[in-house]
KOLNUGU-597559 format. One line per 8 residues: number of its first residue (from 1); their letters; for each residue y, x, z of N, C-alpha, C. Coordinates in Angstrom, 1 decimal. Example, Ala and Ser with C-alpha at 12.3 -4.5 7.8 and 13.67 -1.06 7.14 Angstrom:
KOLNUGU-597559
1 = AS = -5.7 13.2 7.8 -4.5 12.3 7.8 -3.3 13.2 7.8  -2.2 12.8 7.1 -1.1 13.7 7.1 0.0 12.9 7.9
//
This chain:
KOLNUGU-597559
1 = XXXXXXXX = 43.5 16.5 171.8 44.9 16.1 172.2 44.8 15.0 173.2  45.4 15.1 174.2 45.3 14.4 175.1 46.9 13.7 175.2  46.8 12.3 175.3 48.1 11.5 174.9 48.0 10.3 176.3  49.2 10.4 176.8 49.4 9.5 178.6 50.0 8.7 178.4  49.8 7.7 178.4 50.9 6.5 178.3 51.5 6.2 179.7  52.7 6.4 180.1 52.9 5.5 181.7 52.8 3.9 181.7  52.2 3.5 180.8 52.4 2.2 180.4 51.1 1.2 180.0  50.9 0.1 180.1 49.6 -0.2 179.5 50.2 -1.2 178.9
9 = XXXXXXXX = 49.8 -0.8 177.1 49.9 -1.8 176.3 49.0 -3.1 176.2  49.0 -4.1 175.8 48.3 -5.2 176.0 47.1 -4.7 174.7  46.0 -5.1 175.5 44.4 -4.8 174.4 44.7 -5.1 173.1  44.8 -6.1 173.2 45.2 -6.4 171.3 46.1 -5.2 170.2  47.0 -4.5 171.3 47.6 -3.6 170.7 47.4 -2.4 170.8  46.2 -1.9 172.3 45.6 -0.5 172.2 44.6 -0.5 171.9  44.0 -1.7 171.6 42.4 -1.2 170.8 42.8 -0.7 169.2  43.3 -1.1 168.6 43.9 -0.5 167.3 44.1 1.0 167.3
17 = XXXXXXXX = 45.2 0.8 168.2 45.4 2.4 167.9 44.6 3.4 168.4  43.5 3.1 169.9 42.8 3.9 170.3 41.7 4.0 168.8  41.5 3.0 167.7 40.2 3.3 167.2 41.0 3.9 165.8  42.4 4.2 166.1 43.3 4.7 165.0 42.7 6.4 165.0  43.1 6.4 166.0 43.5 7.9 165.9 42.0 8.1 167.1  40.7 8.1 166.8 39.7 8.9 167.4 39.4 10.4 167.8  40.6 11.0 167.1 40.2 12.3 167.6 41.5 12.9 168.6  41.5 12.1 169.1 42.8 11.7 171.0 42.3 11.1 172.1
25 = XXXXXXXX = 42.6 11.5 172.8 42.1 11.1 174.3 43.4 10.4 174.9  43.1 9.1 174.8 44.2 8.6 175.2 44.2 7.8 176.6  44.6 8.2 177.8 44.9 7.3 179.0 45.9 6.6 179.1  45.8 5.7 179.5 46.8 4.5 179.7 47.0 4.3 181.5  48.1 4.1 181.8 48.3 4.0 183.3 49.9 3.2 184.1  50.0 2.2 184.3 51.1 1.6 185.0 52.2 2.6 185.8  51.9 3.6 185.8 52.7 4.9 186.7 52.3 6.2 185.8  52.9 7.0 186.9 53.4 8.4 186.2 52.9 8.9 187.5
33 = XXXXXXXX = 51.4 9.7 187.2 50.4 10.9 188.2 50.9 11.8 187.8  51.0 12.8 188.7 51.2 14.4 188.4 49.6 15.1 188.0  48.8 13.9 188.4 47.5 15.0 187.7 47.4 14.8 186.4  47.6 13.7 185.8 47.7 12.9 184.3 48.5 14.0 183.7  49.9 14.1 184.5 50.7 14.9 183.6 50.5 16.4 183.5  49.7 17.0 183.9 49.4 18.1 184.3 48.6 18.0 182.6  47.8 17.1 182.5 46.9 17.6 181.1 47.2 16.9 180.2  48.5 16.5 179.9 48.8 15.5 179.1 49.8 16.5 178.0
41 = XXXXXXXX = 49.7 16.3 176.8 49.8 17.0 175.4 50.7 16.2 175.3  51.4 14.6 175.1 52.2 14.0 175.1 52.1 13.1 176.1  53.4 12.8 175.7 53.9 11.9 176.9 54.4 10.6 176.0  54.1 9.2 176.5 54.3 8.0 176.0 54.8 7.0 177.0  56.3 7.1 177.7 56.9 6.5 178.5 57.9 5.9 178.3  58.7 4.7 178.9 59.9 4.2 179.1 60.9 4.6 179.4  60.6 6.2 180.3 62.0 7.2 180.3 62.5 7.3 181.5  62.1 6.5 182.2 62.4 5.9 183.6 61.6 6.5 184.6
49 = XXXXXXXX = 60.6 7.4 184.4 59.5 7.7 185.6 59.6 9.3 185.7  59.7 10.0 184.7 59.8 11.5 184.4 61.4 11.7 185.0  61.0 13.1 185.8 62.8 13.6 187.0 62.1 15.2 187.1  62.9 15.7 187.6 63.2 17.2 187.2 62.1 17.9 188.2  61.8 16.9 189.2 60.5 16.9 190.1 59.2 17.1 189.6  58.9 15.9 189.2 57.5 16.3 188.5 57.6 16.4 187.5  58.3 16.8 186.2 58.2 17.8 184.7 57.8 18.7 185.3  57.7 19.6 186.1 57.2 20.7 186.4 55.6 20.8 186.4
57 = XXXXXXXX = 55.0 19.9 186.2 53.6 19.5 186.3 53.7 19.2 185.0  54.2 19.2 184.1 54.0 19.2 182.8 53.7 19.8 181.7  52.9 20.9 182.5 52.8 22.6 181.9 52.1 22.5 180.0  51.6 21.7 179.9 50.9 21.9 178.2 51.6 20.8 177.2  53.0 20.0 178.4 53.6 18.6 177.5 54.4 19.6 176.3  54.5 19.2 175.0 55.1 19.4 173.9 55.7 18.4 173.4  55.4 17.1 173.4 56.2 15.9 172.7 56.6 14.6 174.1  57.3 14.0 173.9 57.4 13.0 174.7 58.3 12.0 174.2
65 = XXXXXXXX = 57.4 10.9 173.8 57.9 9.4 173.2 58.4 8.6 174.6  59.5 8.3 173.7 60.5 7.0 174.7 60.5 6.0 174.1  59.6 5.0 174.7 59.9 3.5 173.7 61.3 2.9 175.1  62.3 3.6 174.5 63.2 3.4 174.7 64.4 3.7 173.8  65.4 3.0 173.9 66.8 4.0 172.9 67.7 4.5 174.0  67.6 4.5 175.6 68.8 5.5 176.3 67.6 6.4 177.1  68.2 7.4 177.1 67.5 9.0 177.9 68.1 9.3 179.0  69.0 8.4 179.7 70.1 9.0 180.5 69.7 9.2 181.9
73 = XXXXXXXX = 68.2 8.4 182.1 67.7 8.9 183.4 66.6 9.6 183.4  66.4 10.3 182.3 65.8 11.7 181.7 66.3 12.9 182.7  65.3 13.6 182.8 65.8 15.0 183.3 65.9 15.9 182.0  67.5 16.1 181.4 67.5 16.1 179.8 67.5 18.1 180.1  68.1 18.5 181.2 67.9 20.1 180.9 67.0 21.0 181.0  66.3 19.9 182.0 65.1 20.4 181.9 63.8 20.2 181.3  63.9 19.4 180.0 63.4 19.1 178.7 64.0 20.0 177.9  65.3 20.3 177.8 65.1 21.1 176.8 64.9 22.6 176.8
81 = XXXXXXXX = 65.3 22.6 178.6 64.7 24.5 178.8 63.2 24.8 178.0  62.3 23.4 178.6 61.0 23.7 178.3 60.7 23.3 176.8  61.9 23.3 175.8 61.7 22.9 174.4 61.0 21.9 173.8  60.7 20.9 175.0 60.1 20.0 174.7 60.8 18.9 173.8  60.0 18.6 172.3 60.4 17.1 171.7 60.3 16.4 172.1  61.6 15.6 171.7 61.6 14.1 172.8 62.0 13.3 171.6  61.2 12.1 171.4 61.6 11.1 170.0 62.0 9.8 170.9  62.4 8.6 170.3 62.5 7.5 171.1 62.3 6.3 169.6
89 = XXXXXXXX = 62.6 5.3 170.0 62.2 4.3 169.2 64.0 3.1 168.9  64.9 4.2 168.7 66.1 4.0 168.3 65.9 2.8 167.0  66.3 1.7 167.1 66.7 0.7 165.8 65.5 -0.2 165.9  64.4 -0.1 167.2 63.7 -1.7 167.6 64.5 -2.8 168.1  65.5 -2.1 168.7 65.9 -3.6 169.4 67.1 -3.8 168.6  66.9 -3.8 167.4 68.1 -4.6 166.4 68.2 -6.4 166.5  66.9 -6.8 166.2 67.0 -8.2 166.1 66.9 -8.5 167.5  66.1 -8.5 168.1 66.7 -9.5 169.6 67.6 -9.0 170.1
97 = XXXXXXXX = 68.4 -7.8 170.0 69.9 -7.7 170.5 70.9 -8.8 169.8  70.6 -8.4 168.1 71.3 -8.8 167.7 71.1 -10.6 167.7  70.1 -11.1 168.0 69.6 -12.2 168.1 70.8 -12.6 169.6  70.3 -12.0 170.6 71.1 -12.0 172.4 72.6 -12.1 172.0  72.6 -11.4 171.0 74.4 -11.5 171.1 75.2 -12.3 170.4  74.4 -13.0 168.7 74.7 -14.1 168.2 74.6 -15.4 168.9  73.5 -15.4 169.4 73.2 -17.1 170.9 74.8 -16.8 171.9  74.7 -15.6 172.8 76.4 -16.1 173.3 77.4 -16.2 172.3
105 = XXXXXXXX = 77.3 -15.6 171.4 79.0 -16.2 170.9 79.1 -17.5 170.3  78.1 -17.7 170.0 77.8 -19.4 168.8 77.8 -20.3 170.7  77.2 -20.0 171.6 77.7 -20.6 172.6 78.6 -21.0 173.4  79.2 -20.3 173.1 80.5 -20.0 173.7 81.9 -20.2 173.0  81.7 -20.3 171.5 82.4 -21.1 170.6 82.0 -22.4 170.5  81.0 -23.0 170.7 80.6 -24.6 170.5 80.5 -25.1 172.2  81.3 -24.3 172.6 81.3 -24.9 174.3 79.8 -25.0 175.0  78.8 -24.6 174.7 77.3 -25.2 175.0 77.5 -24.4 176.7
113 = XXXXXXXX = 78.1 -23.9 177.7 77.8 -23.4 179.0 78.7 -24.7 179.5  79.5 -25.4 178.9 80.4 -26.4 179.4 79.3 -27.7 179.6  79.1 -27.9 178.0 78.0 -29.0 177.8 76.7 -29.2 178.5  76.5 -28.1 179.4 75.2 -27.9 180.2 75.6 -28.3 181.9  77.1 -27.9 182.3 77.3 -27.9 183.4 77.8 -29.7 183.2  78.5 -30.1 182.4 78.4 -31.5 182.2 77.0 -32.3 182.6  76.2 -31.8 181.8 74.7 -32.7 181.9 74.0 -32.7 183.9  74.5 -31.4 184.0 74.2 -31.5 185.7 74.8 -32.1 186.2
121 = XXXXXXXX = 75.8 -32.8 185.5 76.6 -33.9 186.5 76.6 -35.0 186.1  75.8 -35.4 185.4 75.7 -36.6 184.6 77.0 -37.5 184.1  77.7 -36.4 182.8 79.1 -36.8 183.0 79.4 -36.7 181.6  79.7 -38.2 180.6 79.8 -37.6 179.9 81.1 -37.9 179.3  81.2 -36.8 178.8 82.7 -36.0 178.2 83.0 -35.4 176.9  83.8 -35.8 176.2 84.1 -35.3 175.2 85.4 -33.9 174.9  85.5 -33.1 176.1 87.0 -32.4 176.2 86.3 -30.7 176.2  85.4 -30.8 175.7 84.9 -29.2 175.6 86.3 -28.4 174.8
129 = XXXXXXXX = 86.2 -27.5 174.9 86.7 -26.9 173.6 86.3 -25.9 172.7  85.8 -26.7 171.8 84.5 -26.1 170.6 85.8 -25.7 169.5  85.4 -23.7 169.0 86.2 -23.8 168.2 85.0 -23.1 166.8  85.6 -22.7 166.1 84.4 -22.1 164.7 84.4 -20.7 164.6  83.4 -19.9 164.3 83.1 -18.7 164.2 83.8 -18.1 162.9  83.6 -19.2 161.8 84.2 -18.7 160.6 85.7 -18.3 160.7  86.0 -17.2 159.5 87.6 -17.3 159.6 87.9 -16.0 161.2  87.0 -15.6 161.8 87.5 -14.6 162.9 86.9 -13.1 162.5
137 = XXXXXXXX = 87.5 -12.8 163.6 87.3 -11.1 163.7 87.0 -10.5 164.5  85.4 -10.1 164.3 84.8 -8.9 165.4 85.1 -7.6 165.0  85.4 -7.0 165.9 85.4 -5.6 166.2 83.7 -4.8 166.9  83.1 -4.4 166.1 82.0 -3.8 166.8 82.2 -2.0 167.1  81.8 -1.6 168.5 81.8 -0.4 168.8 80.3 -0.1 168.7  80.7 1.2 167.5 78.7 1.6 167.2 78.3 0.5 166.7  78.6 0.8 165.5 78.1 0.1 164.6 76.7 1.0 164.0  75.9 1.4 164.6 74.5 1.6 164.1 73.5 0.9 163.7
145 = XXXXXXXX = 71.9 1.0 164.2 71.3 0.0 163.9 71.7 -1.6 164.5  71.7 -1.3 165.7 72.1 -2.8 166.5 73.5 -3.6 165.9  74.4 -2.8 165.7 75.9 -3.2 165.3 75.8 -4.0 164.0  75.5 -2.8 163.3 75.1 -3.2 161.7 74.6 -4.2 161.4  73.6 -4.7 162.4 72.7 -6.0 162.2 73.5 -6.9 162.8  74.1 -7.4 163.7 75.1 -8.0 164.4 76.2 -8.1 163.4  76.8 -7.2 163.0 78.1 -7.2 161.2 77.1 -7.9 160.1  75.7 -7.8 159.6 74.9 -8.7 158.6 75.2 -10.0 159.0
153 = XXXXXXXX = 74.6 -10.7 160.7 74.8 -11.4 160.7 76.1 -12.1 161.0  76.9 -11.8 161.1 78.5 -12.4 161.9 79.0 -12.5 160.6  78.8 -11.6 159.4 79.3 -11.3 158.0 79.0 -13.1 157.3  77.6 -13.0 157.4 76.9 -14.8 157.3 77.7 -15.9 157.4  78.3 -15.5 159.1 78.8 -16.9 159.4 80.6 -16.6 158.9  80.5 -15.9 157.8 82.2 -15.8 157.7 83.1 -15.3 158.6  82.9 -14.0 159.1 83.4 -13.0 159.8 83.8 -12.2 159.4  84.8 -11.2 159.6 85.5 -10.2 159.2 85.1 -9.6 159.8
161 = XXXXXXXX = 84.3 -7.9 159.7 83.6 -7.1 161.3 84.8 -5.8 160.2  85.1 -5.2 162.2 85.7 -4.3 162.1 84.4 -3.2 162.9  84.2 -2.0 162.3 83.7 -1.0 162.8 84.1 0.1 163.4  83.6 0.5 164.6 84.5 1.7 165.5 83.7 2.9 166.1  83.8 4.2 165.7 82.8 5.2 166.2 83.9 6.5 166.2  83.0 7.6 166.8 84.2 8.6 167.0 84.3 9.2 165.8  83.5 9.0 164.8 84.6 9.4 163.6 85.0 8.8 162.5  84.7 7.4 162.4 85.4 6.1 161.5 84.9 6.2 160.1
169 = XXXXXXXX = 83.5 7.2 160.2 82.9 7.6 158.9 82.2 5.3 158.4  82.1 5.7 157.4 81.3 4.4 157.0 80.2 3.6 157.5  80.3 2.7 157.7 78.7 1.9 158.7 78.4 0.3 157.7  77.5 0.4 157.6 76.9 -0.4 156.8 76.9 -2.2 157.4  77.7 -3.4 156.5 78.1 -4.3 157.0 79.1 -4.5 157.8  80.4 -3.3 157.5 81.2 -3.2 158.2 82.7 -3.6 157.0  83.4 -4.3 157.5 84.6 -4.4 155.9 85.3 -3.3 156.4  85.5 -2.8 157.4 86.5 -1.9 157.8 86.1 -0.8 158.4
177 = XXXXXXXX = 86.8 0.4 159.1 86.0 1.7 160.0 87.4 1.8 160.9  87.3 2.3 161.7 88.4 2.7 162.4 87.8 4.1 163.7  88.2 4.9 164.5 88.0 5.8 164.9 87.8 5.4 166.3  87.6 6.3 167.4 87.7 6.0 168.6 89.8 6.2 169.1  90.6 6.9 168.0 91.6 7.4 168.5 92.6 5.9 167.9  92.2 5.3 167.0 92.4 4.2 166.3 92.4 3.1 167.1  91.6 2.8 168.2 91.2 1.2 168.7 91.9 0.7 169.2  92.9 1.5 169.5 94.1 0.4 170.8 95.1 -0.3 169.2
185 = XXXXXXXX = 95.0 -0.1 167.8 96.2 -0.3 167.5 95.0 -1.5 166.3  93.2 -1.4 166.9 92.6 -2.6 166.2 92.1 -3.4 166.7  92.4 -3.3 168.1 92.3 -4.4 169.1 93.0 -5.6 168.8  94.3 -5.5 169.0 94.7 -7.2 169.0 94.3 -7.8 167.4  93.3 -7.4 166.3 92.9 -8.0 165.6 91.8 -9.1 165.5  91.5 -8.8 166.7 90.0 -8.8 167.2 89.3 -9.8 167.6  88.8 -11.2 167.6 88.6 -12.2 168.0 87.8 -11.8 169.2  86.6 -10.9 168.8 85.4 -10.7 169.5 85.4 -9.2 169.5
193 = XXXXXXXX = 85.2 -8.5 170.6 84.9 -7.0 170.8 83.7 -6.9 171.6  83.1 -6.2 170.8 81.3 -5.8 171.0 81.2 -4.1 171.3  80.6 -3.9 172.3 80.1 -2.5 172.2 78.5 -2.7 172.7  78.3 -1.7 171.8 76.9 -1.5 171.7 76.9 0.6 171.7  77.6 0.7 172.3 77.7 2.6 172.7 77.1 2.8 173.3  76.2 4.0 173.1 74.9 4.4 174.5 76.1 5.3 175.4  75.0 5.8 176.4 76.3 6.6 177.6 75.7 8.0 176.8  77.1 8.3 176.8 77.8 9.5 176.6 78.6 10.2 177.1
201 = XXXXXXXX = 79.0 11.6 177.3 80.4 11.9 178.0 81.4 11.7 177.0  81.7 11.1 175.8 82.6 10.3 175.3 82.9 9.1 174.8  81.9 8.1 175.6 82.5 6.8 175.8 81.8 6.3 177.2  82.1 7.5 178.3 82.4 7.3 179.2 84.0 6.4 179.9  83.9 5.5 180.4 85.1 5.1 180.7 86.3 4.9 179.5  85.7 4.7 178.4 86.5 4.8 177.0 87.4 3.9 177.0  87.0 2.5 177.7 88.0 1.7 177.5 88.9 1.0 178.9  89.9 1.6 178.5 91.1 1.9 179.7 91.7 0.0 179.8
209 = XXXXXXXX = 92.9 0.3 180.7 93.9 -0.7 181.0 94.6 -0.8 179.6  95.7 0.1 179.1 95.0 -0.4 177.9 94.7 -0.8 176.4  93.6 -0.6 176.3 92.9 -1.7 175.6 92.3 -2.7 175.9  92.2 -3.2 177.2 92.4 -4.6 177.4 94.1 -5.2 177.1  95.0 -4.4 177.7 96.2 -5.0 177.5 96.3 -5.0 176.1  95.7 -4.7 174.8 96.1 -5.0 173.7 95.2 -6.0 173.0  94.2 -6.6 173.9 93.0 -7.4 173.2 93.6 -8.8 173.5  93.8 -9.7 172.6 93.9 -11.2 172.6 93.3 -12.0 173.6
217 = XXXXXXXX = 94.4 -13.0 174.1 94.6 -13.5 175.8 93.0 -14.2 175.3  92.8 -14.7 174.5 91.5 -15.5 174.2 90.1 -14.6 173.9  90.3 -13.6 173.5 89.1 -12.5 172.5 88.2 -12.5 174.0  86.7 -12.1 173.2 85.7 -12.8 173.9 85.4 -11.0 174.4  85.2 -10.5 174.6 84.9 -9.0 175.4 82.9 -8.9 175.5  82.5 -8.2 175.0 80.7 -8.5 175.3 80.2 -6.9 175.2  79.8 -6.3 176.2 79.1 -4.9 176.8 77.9 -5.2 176.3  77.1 -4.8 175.9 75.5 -5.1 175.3 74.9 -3.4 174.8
225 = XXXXXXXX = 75.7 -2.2 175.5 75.5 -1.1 175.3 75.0 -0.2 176.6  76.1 0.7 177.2 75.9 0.9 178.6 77.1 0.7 179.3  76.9 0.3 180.7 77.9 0.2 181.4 79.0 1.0 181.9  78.7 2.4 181.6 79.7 3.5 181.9 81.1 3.0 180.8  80.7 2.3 180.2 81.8 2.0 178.5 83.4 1.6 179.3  83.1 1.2 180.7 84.7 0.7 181.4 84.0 0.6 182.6  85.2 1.0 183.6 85.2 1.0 185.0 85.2 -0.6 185.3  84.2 -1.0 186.3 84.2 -2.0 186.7 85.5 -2.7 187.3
233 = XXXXXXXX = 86.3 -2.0 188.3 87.8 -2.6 188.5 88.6 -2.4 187.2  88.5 -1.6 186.3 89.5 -1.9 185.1 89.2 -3.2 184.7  87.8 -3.8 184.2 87.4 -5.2 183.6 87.7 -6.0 185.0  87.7 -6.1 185.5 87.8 -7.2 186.5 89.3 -7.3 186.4  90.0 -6.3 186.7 92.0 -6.2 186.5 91.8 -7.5 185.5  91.6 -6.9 184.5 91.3 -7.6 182.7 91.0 -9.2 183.0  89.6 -9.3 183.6 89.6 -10.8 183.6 90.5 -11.5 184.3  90.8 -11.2 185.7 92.1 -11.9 186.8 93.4 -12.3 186.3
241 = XXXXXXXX = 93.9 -11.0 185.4 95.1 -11.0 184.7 95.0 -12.0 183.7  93.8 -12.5 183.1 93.7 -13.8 181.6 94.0 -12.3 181.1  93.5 -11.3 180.6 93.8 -10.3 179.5 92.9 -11.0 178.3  91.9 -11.5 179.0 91.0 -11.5 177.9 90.0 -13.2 178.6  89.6 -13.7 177.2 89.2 -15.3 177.1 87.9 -15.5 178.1  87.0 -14.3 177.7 85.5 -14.2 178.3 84.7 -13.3 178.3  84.1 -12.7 179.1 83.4 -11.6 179.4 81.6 -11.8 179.1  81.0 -11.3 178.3 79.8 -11.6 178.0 79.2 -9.7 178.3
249 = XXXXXXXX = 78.4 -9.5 179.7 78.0 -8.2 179.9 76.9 -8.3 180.0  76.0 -7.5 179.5 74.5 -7.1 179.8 74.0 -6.2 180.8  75.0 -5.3 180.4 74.9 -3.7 181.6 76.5 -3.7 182.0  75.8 -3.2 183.4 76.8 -2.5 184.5 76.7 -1.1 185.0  77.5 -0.9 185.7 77.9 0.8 185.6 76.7 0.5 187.3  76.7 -0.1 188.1 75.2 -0.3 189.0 74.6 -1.3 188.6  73.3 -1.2 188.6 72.1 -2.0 188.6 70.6 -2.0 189.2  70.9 -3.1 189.8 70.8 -4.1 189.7 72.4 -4.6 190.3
257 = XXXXXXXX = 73.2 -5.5 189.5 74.8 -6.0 190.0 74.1 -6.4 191.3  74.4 -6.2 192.6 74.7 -6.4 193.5 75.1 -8.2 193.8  74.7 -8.6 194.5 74.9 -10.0 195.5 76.6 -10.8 195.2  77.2 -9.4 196.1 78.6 -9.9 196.4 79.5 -9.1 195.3  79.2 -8.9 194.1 80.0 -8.3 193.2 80.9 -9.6 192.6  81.9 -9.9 193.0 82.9 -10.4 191.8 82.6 -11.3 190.2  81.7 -10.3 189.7 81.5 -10.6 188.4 80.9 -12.0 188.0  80.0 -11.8 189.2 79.1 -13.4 189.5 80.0 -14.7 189.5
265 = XXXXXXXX = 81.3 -14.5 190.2 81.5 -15.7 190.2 82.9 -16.6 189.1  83.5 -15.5 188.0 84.0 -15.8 187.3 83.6 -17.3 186.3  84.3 -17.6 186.5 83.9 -19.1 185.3 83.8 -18.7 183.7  84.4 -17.6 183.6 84.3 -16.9 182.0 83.4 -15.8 181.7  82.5 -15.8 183.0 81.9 -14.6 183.0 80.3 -15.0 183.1  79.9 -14.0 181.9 78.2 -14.4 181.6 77.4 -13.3 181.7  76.9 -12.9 183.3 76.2 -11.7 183.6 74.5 -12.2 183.1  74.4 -11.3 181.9 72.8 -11.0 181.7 72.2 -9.7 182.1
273 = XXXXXXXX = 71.5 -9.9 182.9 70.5 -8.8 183.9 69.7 -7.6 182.7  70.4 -7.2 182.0 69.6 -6.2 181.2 68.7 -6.7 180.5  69.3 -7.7 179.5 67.1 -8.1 179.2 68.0 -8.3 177.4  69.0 -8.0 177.5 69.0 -8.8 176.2 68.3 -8.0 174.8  67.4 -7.0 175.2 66.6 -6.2 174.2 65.3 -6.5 174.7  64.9 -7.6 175.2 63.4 -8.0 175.8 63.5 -9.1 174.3  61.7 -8.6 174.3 61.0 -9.5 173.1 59.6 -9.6 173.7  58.8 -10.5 172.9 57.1 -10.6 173.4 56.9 -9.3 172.1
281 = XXXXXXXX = 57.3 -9.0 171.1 57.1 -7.7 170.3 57.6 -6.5 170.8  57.8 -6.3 171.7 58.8 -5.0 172.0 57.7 -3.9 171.8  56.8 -4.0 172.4 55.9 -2.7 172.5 55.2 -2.4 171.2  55.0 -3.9 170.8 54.4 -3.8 169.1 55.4 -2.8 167.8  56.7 -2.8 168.3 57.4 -2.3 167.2 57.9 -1.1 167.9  57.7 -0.5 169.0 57.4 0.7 169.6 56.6 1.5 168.8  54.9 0.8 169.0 53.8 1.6 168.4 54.1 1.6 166.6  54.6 1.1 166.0 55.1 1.0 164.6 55.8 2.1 164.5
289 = XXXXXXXX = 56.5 2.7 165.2 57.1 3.7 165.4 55.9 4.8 166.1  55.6 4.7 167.0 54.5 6.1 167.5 53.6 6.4 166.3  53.3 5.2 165.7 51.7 5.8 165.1 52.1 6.9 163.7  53.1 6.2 163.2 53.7 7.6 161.7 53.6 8.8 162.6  54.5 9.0 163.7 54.6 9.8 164.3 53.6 10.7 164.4  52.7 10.0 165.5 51.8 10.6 165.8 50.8 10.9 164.7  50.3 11.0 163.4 49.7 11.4 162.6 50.2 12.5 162.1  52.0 12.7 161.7 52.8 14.0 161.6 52.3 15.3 162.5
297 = XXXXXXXX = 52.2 14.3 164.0 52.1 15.7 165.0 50.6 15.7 164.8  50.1 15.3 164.4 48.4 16.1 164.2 48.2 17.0 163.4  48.7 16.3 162.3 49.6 17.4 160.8 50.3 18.7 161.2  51.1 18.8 162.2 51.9 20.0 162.5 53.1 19.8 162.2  53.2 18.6 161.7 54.7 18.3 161.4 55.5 17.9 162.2  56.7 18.4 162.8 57.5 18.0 163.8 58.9 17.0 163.3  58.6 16.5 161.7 59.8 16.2 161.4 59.6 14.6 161.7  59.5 14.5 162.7 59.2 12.8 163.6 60.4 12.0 163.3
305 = XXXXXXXX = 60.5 11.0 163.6 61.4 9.7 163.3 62.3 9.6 165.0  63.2 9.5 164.6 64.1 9.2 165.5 64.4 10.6 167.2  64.3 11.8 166.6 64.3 12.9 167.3 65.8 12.8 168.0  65.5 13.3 169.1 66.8 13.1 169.7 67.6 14.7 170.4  68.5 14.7 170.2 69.6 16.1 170.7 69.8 15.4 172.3  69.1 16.4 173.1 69.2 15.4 174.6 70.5 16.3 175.2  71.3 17.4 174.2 72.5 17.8 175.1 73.5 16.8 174.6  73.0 16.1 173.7 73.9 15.2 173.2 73.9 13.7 173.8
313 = XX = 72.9 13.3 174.5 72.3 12.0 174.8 71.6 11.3 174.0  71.9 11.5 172.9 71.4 10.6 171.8 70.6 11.3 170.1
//
């Protein structure tokens, strides 16, 4: 069984598993060859390198690991013409998401972007306006693994979390559920609105003019999902207008955001460059996830962890 990483794990973490699984041939490589993929039995990539181009050179692929949780620059029909399984490593980036997204709000309630731009001016001031976490109300979209852990923690600091998916079924650490058809009328409850939605063609463009026009002149707005979730001029309308207190975005609908994009220069606006699911563990809790896996598929068992429906995205 011949197994291709497009990726090179750090030694500490491929000598293990190459002396795991001895009866695999495993290459390791910074890129994606068409000769590699040509004899490669699985595939062990980021998601990002594989196009409808060269899968064709993929003639003996049967499985293909994403240490990733979005597929969306997957060549997804043409994976599943060739019935290939595709797993990914859905519910790694719980804690440093949910880590990324508790640091902005505790900062942004204790004034700490105020108290920093203070210190570059050697000025000191007592006029922040620091208010408390306790006593408010998040609203999280996709409330899954990331959400859920984000509702544990926000629950801690005396939070009310509202949960929102397209079918308002139950999510764990949530006091409430509400639907996708539901959210314009649980918005103005909302202190804080979080989406953590992967792209889909139904939370494409999901959140209109609006639901900004029903979200609290103060409520803190934070994208930490995909950027397709709202058209870039609808949020910008949103911020110009004071619809909403502060904008906390991870992803944008282009990326890399652009030089002269607007978004940069808002005073309430906190563009993080895609990282907020970067950890020094990331690949470590990847392979925690490949290795059950991969013992199954030696077994013949295809009933792998975190299988994904790619007509579905997710």
């Amino acid at each position: 069984m011949r197994i291709y990483f497009t990726f090179e794990p750090r030694p500490d973490l491929r000598k293990p598993l190459v002396e795991e699984f001895p009866q695999c041939d495993f290459v390791f490589e910074n890129r994606l060859s068409t000769d590699e993929l040509q004899k490669a039995d699985v595939l062990v990539t980021y998601g990002e390198d594989l196009n409808d181009a060269n899968i064709q050179y993929a003639t003996k692929l049967k499985w293909i690991f994403v240490a990733s949780a979005g597929v969306e620059k997957m060549p997804a029909q043409a994976i599943i013409d060739r019935d290939i399984l595709v797993s990914n490593v859905r519910g790694i980036h719980k804690t440093p998401m949910a880590e990324s997204i508790l640091a902005h709000i505790l900062a942004i309630k204790r004034a700490l972007p105020w108290m920093y731009e203070q210190q570059k001016k050697s000025e000191w001031s007592k006029k922040g306006k620091q208010t408390e976490l306790r006593d408010t109300t998040a609203l999280i979209l996709g409330p899954g693994a990331i959400g859920s852990e984000v509702g544990r923690l926000l629950q801690a600091f005396g939070v009310k979390t509202i949960g929102c998916n397209r079918s308002g079924n139950a999510a764990p650490y949530m006091d409430e559920m509400v639907n996708f058809t539901e959210l314009t009328e649980a918005l103005p409850k909302a202190d804080i609105v979080l989406s953590v939605l992967p792209k889909t063609p139904d939370t494409t463009h999901l959140l209109k003019d609006e639901h900004f026009n029903a979200m609290k002149n103060d409520a803190i707005f934070m994208n930490f999902g995909r950027g397709n979730l709202v058209d870039e001029k609808v949020l910008i309308r949103a911020i110009e207008a004071g619809e909403i207190g502060y904008a906390v975005l991870d992803v944008f609908e282009e990326e890399p955001l652009s030089a002269n994009n607007p978004l940069w220069s808002y005073s309430n606006v906190i563009v993080s460059p895609h990282v907020s699911s970067h950890s020094s563990r990331y690949v470590e809790r990847s392979l925690d996830i490949f290795k059950p896996s991969l013992t199954k598929w030696l077994d013949g068992d295809t009933a792998l962890e975190n299988v994904m429906d790619l007509s579905r995205g997710y």
